[in-house]
C-alpha positions as CSV (number, residue, x, y, z in Angstrom):
1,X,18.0,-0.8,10.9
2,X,20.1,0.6,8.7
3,X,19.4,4.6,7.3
4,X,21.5,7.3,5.9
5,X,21.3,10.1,8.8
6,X,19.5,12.6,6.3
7,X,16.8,10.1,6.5
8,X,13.9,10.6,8.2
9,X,13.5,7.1,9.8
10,X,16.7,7.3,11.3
11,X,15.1,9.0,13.9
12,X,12.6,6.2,14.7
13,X,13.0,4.0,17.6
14,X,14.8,0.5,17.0
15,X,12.4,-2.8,16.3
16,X,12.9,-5.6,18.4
17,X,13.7,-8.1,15.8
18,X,10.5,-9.6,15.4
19,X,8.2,-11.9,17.4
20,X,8.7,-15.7,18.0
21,X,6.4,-18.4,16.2
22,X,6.5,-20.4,12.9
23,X,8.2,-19.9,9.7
24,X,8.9,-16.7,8.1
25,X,6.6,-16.3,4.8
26,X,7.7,-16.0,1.4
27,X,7.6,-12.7,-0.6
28,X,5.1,-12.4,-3.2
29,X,6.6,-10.2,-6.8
30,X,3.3,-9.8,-8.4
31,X,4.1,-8.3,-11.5
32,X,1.4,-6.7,-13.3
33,X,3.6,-6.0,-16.6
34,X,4.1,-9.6,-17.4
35,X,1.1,-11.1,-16.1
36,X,-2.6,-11.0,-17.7
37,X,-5.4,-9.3,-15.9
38,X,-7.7,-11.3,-13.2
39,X,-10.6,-9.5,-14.8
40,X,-11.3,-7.5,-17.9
41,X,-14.8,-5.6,-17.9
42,X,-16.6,-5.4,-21.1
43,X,-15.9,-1.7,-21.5
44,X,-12.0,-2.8,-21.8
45,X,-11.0,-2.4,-18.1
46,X,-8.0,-4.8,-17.0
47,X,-8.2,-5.0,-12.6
48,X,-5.5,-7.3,-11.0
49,X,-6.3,-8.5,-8.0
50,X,-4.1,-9.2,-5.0
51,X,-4.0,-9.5,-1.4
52,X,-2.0,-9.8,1.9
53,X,-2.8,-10.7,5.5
54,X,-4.9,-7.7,6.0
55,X,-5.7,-6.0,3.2
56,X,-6.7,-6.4,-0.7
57,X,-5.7,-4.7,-3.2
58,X,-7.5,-4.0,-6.4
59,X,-5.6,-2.4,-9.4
60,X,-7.2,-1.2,-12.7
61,X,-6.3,0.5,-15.6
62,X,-9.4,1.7,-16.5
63,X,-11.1,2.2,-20.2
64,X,-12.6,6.0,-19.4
65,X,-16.5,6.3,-18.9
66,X,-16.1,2.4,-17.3
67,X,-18.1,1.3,-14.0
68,X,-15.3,0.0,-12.4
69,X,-16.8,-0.3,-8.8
70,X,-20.0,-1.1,-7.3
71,X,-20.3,-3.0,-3.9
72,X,-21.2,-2.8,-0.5
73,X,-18.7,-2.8,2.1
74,X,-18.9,-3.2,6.3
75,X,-15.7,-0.9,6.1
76,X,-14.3,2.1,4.8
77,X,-12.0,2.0,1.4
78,X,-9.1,4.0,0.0
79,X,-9.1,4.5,-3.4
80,X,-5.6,5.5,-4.9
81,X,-5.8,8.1,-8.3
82,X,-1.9,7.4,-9.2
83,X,-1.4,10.5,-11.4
84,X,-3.1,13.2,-13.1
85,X,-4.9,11.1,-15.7
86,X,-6.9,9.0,-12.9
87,X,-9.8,10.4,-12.2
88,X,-12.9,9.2,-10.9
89,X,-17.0,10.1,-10.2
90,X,-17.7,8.4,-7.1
91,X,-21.5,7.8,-5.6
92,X,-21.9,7.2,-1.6
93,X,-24.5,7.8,1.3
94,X,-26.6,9.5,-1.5
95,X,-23.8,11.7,-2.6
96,X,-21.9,12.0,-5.7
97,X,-18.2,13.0,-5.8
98,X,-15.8,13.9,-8.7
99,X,-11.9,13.6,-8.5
100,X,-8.8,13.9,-10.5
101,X,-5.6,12.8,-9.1
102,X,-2.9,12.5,-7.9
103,X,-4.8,11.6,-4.8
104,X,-6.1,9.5,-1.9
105,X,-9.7,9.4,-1.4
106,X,-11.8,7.5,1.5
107,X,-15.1,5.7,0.7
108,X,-17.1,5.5,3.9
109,X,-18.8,1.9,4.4
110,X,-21.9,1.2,2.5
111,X,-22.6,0.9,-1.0
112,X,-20.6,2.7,-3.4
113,X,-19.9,3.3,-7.3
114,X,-16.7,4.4,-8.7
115,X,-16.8,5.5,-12.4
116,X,-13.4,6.4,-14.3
117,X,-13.8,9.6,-16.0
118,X,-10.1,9.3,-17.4
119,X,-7.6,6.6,-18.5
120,X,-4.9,6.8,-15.4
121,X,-4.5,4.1,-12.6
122,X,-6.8,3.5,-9.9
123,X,-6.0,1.5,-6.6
124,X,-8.4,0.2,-4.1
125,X,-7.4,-1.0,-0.9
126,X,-10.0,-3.0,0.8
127,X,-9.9,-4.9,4.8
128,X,-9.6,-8.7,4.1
129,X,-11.9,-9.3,6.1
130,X,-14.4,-8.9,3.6
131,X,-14.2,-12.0,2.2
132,X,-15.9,-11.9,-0.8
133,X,-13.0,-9.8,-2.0
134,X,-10.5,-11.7,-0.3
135,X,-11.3,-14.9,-1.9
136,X,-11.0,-13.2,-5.7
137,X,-7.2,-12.9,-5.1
138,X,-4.6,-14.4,-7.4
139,X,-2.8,-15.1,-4.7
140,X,-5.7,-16.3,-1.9
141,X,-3.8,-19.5,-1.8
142,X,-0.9,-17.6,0.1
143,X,-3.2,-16.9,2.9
144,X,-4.9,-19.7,3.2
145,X,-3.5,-20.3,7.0
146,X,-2.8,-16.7,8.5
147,X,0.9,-16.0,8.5
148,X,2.1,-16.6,12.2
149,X,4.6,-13.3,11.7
150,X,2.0,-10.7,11.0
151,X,-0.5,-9.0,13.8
152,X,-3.8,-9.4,13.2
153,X,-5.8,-5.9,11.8
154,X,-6.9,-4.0,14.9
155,X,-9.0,-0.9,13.5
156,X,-7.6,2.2,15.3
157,X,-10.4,4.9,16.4
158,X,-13.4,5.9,14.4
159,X,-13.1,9.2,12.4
160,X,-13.4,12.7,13.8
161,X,-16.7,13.6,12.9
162,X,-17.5,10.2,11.3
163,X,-17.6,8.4,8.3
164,X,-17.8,10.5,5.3
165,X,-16.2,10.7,2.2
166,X,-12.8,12.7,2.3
167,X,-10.2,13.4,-0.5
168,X,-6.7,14.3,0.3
169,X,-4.9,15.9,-2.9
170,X,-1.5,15.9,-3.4
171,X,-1.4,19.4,-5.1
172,X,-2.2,20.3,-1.3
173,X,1.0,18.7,0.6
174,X,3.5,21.1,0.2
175,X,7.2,20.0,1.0
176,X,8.7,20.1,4.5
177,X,12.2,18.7,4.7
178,X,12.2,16.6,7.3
179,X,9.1,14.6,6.9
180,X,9.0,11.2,5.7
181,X,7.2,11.3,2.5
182,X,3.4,12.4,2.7
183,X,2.0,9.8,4.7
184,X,-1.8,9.2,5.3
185,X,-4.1,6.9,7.2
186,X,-7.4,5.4,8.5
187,X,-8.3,2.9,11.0
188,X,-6.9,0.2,8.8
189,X,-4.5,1.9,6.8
190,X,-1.1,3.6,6.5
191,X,-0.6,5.0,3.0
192,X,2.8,6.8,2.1
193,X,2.2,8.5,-1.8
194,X,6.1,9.3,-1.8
195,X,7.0,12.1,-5.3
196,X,8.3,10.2,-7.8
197,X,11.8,10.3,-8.6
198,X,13.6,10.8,-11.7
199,X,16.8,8.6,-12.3
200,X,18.1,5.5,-10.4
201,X,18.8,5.4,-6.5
202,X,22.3,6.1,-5.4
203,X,23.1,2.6,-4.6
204,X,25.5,4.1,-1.5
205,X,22.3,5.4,0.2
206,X,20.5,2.3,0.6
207,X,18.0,1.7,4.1
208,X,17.7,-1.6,4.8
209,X,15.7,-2.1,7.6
210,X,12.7,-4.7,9.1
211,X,9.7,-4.8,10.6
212,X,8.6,-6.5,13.6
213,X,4.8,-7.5,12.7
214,X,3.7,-6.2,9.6
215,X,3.9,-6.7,6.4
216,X,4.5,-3.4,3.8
217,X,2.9,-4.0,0.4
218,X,5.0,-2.1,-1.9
219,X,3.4,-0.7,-5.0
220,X,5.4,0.2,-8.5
221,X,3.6,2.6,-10.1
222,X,6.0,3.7,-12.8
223,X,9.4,2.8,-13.2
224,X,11.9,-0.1,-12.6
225,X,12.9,-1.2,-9.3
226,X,14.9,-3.9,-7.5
227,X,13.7,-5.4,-4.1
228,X,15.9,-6.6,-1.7
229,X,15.0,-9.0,0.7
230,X,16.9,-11.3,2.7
231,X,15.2,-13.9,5.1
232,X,17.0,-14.1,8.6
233,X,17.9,-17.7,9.7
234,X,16.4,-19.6,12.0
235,X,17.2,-23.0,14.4
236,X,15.9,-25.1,11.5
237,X,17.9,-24.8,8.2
238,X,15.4,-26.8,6.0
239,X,13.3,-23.3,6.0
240,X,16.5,-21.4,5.0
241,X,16.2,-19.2,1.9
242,X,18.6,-17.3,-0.8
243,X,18.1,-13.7,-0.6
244,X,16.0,-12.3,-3.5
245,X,17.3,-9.5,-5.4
246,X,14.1,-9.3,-7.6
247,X,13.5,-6.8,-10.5
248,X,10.1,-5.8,-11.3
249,X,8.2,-3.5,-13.5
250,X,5.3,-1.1,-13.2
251,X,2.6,-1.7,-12.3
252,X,3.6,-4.4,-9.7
253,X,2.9,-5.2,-6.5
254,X,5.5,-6.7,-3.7
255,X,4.2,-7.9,-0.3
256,X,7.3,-8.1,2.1
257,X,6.8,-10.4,5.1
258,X,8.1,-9.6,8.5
259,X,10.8,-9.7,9.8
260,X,12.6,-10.1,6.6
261,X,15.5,-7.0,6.1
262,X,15.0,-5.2,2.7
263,X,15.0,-2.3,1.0
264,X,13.8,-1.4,-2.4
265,X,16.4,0.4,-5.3
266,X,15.5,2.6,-8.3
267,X,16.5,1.3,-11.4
268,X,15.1,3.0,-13.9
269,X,16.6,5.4,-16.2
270,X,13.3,7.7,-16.3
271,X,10.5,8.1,-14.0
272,X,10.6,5.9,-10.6
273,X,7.4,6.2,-8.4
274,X,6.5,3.7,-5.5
275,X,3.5,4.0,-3.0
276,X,3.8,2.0,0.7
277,X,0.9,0.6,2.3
278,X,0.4,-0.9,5.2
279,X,-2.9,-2.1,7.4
280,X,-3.1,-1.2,9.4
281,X,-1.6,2.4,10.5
282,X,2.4,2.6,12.2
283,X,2.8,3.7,15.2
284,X,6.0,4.5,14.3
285,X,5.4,6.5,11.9
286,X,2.2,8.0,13.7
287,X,4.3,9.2,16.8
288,X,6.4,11.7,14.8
289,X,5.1,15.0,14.8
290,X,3.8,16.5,11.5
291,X,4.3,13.4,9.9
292,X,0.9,11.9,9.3
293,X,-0.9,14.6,7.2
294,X,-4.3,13.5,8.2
295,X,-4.1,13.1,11.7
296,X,-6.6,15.8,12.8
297,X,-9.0,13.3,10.6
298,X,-8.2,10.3,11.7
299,X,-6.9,10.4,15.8
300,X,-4.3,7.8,16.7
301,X,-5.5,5.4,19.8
302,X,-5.0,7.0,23.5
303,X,-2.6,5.7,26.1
């Protein structure tokens, strides 16, 4: 782990270096600017959509007034509005639900619509085991044999109060230097909606760093970024890689396998804005105080 000591995460406790057991995967660079849409509704929404070991992702850039959504789930979803032109009316358990973002909302498990009402970005993240879902992937083929690197999903504790529909706004999160971004999660997610930036990252202050036994699917939601990645070497050279220094635009997607190092750089001359996800929730991350903003919601396991 390397961190600057004004970060945050230098504070966290020191990974292991990853567990024993087959190859290490390949990163994915799923680049939404350059690649056509997996579906386009009739209405005009585009929706890419993606996945990783646990989780799929679901990314539309809706045409307003659009049905974008309408499913039944076993689990809960989050639904991502990136910026203050997503916005969304949401129907669930009977209820309807309106929302304009930037924010992270939860869909309890059941049936459920989601109708844009405006013209900004809208994420869904979605457990992979729901197959249906899981199979509509671009990138299903990646996963066709679970990666031997990455923990299997173990849902953390049901909500306090249980399932309902919950909206966390990020008007609401006020600063507090010292915390890590403003990180949420459920019992199979850890989502951190960092600000966006302004201006490239000073390429001095620079945290590359792994992770044991997840993967972090890193989102590009406006901007330019390089990600680094370099693939630590193993008894057998024939699975050797380069490193990737990859630059992609926004919207993208990047799934970074453990226990690869990397780090991800700001390139862009205007607005830079990344989201990390990761299912499920950190420990890590969870065990700092004040740090996981809806943690009263959503109680991290016992003992």
């Amino acid at each position: 782990m390397t961190y600057t000591k004004d970060d945050p995460r230098s504070a966290l406790s020191q990974s292991s270096g990853g567990k024993p057991g087959g190859p290490v995967a390949a990163p994915e660079f799923l680049d939404f600017s350059v690649t056509l849409p997996d579906v386009t509704t009739g209405a005009g929404s585009r929706q890419w959509l993606v996945r990783g070991q646990n989780f799929v992702l679901i990314h539309t850039e809706p045409a307003p007034g659009d049905l974008i959504w309408s499913a039944d789930l076993a689990s809960e979803q989050v639904v991502l509005l990136i910026d203050e032109n997503s916005a969304l009316r949401g129907a669930s358990g009977g209820e309807t639900h309106a929302v304009t973002g930037p924010a992270l909302v939860v869909i309890p498990p059941g049936s459920s619509e989601i109708v844009s009402t405006g013209s900004g970005p809208i994420v869904q993240l979605l457990q992979s085991d729901e197959d249906e879902w899981a199979k509509r992937a671009s990138n299903a083929d990646s996963y066709a044999e679970p990666h031997p690197h990455v923990a299997p999903l173990e849902p953390w504790p049901e909500p306090v109060g249980g399932y309902r529909w919950r909206t966390y706004r990020m008007a609401d999160v006020p600063d507090q230097p010292g915390r890590f971004g403003r990180l949420f999660r459920t019992r199979a997610f850890m989502v951190n909606f960092f600000k966006p930036g302004h201006g490239p990252r000073d390429p001095h202050k620079l945290s590359p760093h792994f992770h044991d036994d997840f993967e972090q699917c890193s989102l590009v939601v406006a901007g330019t970024y390089i990600h680094h990645i370099q693939t630590p070497w193993g008894t057998d050279a024939t699975t050797w890689r380069p490193e990737d220094h990859v630059r992609v635009g926004s919207p993208s997607v990047t799934i970074i396998p453990p226990p690869t190092v990397h780090t991800s750089q700001a390139i862009g001359s205007g607005a830079n804005h990344l989201i990390d996800i990761f299912a499920g929730p950190r420990a890590d991350f969870s065990a700092q105080p004040g740090w996981v903003l809806n943690a009263d919601d959503y109680p991290a396991p016992r003992g």
